[in-house]
DRENDO-1510 file (C-alpha; in Angstrom, 1 decimal, always signed):
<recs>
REC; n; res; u; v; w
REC; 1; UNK; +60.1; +147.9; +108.8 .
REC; 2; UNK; +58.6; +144.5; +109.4 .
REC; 3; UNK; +54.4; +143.9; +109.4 .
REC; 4; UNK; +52.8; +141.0; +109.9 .
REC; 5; UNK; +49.3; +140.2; +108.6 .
REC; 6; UNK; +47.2; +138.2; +110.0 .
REC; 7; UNK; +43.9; +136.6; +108.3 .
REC; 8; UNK; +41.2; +135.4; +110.0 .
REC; 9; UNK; +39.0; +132.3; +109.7 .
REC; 10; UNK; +37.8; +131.1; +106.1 .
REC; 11; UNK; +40.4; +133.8; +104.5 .
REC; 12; UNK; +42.0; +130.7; +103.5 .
REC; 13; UNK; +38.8; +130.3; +101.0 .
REC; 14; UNK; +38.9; +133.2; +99.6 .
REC; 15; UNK; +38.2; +132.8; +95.4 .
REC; 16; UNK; +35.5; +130.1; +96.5 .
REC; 17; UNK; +34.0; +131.5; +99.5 .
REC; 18; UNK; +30.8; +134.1; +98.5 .
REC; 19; UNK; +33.1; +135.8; +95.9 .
REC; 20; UNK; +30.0; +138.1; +95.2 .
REC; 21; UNK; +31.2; +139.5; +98.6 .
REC; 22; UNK; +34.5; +138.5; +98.7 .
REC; 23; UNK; +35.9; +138.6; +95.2 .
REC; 24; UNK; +37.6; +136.3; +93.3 .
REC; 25; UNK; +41.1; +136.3; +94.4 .
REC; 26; UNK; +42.3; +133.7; +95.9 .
REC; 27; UNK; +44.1; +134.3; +99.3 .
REC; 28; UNK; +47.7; +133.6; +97.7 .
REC; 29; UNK; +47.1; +136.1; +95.0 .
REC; 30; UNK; +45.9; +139.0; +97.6 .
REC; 31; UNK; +49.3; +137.9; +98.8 .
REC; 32; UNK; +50.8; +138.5; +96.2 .
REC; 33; UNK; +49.0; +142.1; +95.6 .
REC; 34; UNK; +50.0; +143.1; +100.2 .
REC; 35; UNK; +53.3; +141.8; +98.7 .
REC; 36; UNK; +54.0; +144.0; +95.9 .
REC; 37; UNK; +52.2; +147.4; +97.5 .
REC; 38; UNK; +54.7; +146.7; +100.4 .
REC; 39; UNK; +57.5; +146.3; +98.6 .
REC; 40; UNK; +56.8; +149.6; +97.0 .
REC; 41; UNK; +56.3; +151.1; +100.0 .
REC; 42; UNK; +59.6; +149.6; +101.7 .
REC; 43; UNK; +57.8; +147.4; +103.9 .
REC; 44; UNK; +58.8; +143.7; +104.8 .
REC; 45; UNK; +55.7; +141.8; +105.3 .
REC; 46; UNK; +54.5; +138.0; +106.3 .
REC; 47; UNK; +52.0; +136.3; +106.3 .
REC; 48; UNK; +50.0; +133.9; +109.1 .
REC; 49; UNK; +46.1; +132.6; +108.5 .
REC; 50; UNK; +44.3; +131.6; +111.7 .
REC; 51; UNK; +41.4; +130.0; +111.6 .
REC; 52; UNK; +41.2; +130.1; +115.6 .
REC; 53; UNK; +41.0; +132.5; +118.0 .
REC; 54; UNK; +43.5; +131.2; +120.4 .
REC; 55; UNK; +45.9; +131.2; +117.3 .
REC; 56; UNK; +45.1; +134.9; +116.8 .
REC; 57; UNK; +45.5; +136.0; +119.8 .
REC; 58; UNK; +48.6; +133.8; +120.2 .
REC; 59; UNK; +50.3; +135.5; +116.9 .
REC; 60; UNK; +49.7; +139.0; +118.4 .
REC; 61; UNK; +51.2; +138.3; +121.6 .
REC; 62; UNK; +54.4; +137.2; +119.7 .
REC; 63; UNK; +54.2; +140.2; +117.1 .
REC; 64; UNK; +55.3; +142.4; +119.4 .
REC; 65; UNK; +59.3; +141.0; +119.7 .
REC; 66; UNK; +59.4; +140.8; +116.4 .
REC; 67; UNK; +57.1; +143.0; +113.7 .
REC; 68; UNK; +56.8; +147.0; +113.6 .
REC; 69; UNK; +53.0; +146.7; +112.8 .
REC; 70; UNK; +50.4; +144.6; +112.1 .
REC; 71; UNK; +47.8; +144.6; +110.0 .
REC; 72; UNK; +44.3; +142.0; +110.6 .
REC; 73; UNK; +41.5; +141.1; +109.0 .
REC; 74; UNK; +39.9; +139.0; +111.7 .
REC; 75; UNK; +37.1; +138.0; +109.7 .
REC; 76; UNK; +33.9; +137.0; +111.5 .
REC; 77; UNK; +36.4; +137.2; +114.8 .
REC; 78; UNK; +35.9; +141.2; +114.9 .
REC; 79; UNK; +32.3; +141.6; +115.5 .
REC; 80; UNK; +32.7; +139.7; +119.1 .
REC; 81; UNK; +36.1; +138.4; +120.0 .
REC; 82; UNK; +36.9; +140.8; +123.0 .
REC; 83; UNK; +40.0; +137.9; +123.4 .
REC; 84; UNK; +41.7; +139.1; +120.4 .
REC; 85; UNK; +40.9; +143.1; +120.9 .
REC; 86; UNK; +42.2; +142.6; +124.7 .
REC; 87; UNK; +45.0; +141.1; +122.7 .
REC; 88; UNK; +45.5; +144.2; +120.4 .
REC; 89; UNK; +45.1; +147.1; +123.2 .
REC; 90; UNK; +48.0; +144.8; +124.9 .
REC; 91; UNK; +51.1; +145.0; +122.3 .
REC; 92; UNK; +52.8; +148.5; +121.7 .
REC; 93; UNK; +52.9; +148.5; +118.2 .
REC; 94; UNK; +50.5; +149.9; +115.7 .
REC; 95; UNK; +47.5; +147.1; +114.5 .
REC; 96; UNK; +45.8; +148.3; +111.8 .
REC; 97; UNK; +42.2; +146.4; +110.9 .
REC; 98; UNK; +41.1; +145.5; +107.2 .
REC; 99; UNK; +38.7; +143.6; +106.0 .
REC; 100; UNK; +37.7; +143.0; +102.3 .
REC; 101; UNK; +33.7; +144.1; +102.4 .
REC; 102; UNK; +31.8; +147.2; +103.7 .
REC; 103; UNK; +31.2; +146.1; +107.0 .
REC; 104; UNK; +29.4; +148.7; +107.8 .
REC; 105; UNK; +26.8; +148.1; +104.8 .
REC; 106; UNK; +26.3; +144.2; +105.6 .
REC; 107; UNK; +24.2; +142.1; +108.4 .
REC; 108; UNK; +23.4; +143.7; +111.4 .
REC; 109; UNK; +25.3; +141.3; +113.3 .
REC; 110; UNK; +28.5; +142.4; +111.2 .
REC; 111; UNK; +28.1; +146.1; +111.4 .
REC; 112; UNK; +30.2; +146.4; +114.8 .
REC; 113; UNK; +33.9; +145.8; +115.2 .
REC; 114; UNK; +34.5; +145.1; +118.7 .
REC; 115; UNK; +38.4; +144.6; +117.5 .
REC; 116; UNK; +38.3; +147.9; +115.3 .
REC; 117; UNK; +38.6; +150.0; +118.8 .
REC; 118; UNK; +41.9; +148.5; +120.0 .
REC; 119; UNK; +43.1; +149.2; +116.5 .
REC; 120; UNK; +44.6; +152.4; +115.5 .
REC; 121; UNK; +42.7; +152.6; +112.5 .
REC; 122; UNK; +40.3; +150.2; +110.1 .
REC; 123; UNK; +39.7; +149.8; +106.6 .
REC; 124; UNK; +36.8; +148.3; +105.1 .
REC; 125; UNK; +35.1; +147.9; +101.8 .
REC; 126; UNK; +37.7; +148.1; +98.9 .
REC; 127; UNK; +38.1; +144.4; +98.5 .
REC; 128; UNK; +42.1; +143.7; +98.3 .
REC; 129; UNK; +43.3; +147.0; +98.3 .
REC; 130; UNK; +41.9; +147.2; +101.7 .
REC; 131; UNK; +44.9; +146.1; +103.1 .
REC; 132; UNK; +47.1; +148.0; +100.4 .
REC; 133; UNK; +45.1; +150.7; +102.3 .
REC; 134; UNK; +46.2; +149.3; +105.6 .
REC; 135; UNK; +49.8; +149.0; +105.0 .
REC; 136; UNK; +49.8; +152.5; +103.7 .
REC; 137; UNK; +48.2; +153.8; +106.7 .
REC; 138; UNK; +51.1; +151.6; +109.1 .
REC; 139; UNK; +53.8; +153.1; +106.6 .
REC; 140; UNK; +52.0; +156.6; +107.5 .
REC; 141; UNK; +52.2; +155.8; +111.1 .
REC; 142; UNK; +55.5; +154.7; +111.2 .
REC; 143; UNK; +57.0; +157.8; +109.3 .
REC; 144; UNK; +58.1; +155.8; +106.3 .
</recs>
């Protein structure tokens, strides 16, 4: 089984960027951690950073002839991008949303996921193994 996951703008500074929020991996070694936790889990995964929306959007649409599942972290993207969410509802397979802080415990401006309803399921708050959460969830989804 084949997932791609996608990162969102300023992922790409990740060990720099607010790593009292963010932590202190950098993005290559959460990479490294999807990686590992989806190699246990018998899933292929690769890897694509964005930083815009058209990209995003873009990578979804050609997902779908290619990957199983998906799983996102759209960063900033998911509180307003109804592009990339009409992007999600569009493909067949599962997209699973992660994201590396407690959304739900931040700025009010961040506290909504407009891309989190076209998902099948989110994850939010555990840092890294939010997407080690995600994949399990897709590996869940997808019987494996």
């Amino acid at each position: 089984m084949r997932v791609l996951v996608i990162h969102g703008p300023n992922l790409n500074l990740l060990g720099e960027r607010q790593p009292e929020i963010y932590g202190r991996l950098t993005l290559d070694e959460v990479n490294d951690l999807i990686r590992t936790s989806a190699r246990d889990l018998g899933l292929d995964v690769a890897f694509a950073q964005y930083s815009g929306e058209g990209e995003i959007v873009d990578a979804i649409h050609a997902a779908r002839a290619t990957y199983d599942a998906i799983v996102i972290n759209p960063g900033a993207y998911a509180h307003y991008s109804y592009a990339i969410a009409d992007a999600i509802a569009s493909v067949s397979i599962p997209v699973v949303e992660a994201h590396l802080s407690n959304i739900a415990a931040r700025e009010a401006h961040r506290r909504t996921s407009v891309t989190a309803a076209a998902c099948v399921g989110s994850v939010s708050g555990f840092g890294p193994n939010s997407y080690v959460l995600a994949l399990r969830a897709v590996a869940q989804i997808q019987g494996k």
